[in-house]
GUTI-130996 format. One record per residue (C-alpha): z, y, x. Coordinates in steps of 0.2 Angstrom, whole numbers, plus 5000, padded with zeros to 4 digits. Layout:
BEGIN
+------+------+------+
|    Z |    Y |    X |
+------+------+------+
|    Z |    Y |    X |
...
+------+------+------+
***
This chain:
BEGIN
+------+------+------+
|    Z |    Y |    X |
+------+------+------+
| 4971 | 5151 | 5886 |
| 4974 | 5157 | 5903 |
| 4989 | 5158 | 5914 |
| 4989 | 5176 | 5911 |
| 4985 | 5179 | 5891 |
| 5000 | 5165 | 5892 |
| 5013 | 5176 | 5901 |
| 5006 | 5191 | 5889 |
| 5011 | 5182 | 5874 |
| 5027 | 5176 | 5883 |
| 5036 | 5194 | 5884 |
| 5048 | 5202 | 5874 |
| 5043 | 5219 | 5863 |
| 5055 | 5231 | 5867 |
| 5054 | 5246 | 5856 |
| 5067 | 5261 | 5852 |
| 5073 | 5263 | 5833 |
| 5077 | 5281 | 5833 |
| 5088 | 5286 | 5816 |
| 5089 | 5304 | 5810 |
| 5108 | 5304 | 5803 |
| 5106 | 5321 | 5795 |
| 5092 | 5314 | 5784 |
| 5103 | 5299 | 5780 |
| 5119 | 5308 | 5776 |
| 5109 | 5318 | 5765 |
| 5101 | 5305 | 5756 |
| 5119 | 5296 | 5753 |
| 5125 | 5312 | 5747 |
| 5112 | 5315 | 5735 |
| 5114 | 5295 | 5728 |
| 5134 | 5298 | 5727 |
| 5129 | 5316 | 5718 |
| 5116 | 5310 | 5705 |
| 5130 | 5294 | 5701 |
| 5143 | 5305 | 5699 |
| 5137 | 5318 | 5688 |
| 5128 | 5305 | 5678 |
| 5144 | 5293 | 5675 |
| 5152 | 5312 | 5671 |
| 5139 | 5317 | 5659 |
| 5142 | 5298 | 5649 |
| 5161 | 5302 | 5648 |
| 5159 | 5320 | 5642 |
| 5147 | 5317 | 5629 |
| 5155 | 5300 | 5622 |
| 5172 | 5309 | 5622 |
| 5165 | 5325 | 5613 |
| 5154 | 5317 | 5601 |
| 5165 | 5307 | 5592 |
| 5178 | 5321 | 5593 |
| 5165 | 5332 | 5584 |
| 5159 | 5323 | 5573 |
| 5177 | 5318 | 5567 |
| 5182 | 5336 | 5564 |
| 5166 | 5340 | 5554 |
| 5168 | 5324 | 5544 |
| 5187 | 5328 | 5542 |
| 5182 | 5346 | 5534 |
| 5170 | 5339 | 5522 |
| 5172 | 5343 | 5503 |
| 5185 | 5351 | 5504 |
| 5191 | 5366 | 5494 |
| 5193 | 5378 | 5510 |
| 5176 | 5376 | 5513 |
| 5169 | 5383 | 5498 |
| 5180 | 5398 | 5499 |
| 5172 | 5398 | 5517 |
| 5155 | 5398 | 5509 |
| 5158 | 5408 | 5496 |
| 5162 | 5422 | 5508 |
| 5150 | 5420 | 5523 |
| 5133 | 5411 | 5525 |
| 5133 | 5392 | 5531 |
| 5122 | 5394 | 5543 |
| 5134 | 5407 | 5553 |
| 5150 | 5398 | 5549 |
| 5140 | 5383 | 5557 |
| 5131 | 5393 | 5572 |
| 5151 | 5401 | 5578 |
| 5157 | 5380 | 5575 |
| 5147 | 5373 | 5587 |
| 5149 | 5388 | 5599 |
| 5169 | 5387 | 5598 |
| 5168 | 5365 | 5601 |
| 5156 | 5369 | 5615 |
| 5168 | 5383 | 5621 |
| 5180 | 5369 | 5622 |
| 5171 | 5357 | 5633 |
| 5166 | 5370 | 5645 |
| 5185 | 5375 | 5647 |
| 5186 | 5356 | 5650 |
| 5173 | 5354 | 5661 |
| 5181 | 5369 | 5670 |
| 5196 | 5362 | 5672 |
| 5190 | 5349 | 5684 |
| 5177 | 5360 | 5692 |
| 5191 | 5370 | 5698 |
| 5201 | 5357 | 5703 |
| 5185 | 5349 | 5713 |
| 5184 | 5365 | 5723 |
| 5201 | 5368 | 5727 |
| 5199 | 5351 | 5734 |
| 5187 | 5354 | 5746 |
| 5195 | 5369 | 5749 |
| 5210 | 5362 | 5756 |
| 5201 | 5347 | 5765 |
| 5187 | 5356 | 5770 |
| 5192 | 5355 | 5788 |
| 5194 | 5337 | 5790 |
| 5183 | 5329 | 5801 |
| 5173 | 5319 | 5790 |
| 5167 | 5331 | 5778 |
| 5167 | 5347 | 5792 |
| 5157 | 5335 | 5804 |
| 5145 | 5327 | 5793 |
| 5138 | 5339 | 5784 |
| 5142 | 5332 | 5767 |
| 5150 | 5349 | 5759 |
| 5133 | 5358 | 5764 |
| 5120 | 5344 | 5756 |
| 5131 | 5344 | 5741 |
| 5130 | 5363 | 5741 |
| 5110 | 5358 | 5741 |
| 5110 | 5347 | 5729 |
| 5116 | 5356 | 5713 |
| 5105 | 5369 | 5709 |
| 5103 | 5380 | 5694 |
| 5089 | 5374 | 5685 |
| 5102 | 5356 | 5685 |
| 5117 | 5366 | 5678 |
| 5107 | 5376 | 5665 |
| 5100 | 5358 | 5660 |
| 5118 | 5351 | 5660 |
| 5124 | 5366 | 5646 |
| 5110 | 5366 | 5638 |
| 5110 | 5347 | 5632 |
| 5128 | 5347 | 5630 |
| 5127 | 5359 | 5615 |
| 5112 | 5349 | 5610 |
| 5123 | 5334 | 5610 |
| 5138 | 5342 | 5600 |
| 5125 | 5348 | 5587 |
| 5117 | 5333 | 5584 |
| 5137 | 5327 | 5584 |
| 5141 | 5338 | 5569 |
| 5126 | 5335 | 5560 |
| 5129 | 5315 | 5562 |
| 5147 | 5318 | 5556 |
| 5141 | 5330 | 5540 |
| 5132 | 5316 | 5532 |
| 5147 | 5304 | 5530 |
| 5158 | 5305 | 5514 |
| 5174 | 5302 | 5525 |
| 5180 | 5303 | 5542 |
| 5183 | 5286 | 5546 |
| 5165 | 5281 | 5544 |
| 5161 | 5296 | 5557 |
| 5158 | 5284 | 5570 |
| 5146 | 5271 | 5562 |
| 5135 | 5287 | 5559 |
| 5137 | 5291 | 5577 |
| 5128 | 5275 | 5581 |
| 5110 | 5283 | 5582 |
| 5118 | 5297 | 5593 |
| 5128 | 5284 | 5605 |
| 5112 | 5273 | 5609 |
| 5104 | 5288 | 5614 |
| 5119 | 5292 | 5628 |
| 5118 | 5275 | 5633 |
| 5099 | 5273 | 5634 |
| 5100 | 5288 | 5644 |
| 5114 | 5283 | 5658 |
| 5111 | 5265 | 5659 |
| 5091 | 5269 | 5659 |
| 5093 | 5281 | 5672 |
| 5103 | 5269 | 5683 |
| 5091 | 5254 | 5683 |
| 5078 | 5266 | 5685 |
| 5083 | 5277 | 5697 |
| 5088 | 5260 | 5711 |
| 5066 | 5258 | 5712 |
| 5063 | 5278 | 5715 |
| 5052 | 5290 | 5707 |
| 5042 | 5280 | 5692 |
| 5033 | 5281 | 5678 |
| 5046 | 5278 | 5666 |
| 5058 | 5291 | 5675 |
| 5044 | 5306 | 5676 |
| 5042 | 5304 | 5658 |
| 5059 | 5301 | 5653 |
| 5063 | 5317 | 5660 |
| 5054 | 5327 | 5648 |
| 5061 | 5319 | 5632 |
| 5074 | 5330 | 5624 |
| 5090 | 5318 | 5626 |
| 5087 | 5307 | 5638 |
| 5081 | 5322 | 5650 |
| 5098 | 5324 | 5650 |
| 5101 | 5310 | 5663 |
| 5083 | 5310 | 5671 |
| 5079 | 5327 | 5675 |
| 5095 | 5332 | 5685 |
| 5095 | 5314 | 5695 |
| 5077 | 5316 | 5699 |
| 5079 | 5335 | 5705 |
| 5096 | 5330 | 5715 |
| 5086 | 5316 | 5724 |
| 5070 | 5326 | 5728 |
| 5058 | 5317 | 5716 |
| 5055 | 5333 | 5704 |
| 5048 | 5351 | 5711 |
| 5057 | 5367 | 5704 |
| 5042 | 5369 | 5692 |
| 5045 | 5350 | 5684 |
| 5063 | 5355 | 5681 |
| 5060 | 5371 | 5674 |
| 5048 | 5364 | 5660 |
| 5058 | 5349 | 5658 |
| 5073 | 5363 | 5653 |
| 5062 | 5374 | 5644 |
| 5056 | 5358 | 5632 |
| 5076 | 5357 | 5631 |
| 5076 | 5373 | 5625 |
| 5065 | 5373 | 5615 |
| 5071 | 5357 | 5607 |
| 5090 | 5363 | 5606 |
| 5085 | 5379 | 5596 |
| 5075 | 5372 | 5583 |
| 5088 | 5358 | 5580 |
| 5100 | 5371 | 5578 |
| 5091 | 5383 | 5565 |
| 5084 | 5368 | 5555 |
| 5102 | 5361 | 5554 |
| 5111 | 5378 | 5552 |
| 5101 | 5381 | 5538 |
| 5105 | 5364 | 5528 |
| 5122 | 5362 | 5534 |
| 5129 | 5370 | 5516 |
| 5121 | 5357 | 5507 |
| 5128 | 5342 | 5518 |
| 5145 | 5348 | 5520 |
| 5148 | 5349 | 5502 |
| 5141 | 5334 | 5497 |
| 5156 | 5322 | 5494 |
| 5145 | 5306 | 5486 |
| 5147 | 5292 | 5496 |
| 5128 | 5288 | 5496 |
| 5123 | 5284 | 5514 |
| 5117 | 5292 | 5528 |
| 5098 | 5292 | 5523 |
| 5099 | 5299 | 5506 |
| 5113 | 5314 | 5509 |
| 5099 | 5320 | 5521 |
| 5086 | 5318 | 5508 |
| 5097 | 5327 | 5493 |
| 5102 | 5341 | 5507 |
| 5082 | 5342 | 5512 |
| 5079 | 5346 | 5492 |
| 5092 | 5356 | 5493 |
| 5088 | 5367 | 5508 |
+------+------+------+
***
């Protein structure tokens, strides 16, 4: 090797890193947005679930309920129930929503946030299609809640048939967040189109720019779909589970109230 290719070798690169903080900013913003509302989701729907399936369980069997019955149909007495417990959350969600904006309204103009852009990519990264995904599989939840809680003889033994319901919030939050730390994947694309667990993987992958609008909007049409069915094929049984008071398990009160139907 000469003198020459030697020296060559010898010197030091330099080189310029250049790093766009806009983009950064907005890609912490998103991770701290998709966190959030996932951890927020977990509490709401643990909270609420066992809250309505205690209620339904509570009412079971009893005589009011056959008076109930005897002047309206199940299924509407069952259809304005799940509106008026989902009515409930909303206000409590509300609550905090408008405590979140007056918030940023009254910090606003702080450096940090006016400076960094932080109040405009979290502007960006809640859209529509993500809050109409959000309601939507809340009143999933609280259906499948009250259905869970109809097929107990008594209210104590709500939460054992909570279980089924309770693996499915848990798969959703804690799959989404081992998922989500390796990026767009297989398992998150089709995640996000599973009625349940779509509830966490849909609204992280729009809020971190791995799903298009027309991914979200079939992902919360499935939802739809899904949650309206559910509702009707429940509504239309729900007579025949309330008043059941045998204590028989959880499998056969849904097979007498299938025959019953």
């Amino acid at each position: 090797m000469s003198q020459e290719q030697e020296k060559r070798l010898a010197q030091t690169i330099q080189f310029t890193e250049k790093i766009d903080e806009a983009k950064e900013n907005k890609k912490f913003i998103q991770t701290i947005a998709a966190g959030a509302l996932g951890f927020f989701l977990y509490m709401i729907l643990i909270t609420y679930a066992g809250v309505t399936a205690q209620e339904v369980a509570s009412e079971k069997g009893t005589k009011i309920m056959e008076v109930v019955f005897s002047s309206i149909r199940a299924s509407h007495y069952f259809y304005a129930r799940m509106m008026a417990l989902f009515l409930v959350i909303l206000t409590h969600i509300g609550i905090y929503v408008v405590g979140g904006l007056a918030a940023v309204l009254l910090f606003k103009d702080l450096p940090f946030l006016a400076q960094s852009g932080i109040l405009d990519h979290l502007g960006d990264a809640i859209s529509l299609n993500t809050l109409l995904f959000i309601l939507i599989s809340l009143f999933m939840y609280v259906v499948l809640a009250a259905f869970l809680g109809s097929m107990v003889s008594r209210p104590e033994d709500s939460g054992k048939a909570l279980s089924p319901l309770m693996i499915l919030i848990m798969g959703g939050f804690f799959g989404v967040t081992a998922l989500g730390a390796a990026g767009d994947n297989l398992l998150l694309k089709i995640g996000s189109y599973i009625p349940f667990i779509s509830t966490f993987f849909m609204p992280f992958r729009t809020i971190n720019d791995y799903a298009g609008g027309a991914e979200a909007w079939i992902s919360l049409a499935i939802t739809v779909i899904f949650a309206v069915v559910a509702t009707g094929f429940i509504g239309r049984m729900y007579a025949s589970l309330v008043l059941q008071t045998d204590d028989l398990g959880i499998w056969k009160t849904f097979k007498r109230a299938l025959s019953y139907k």
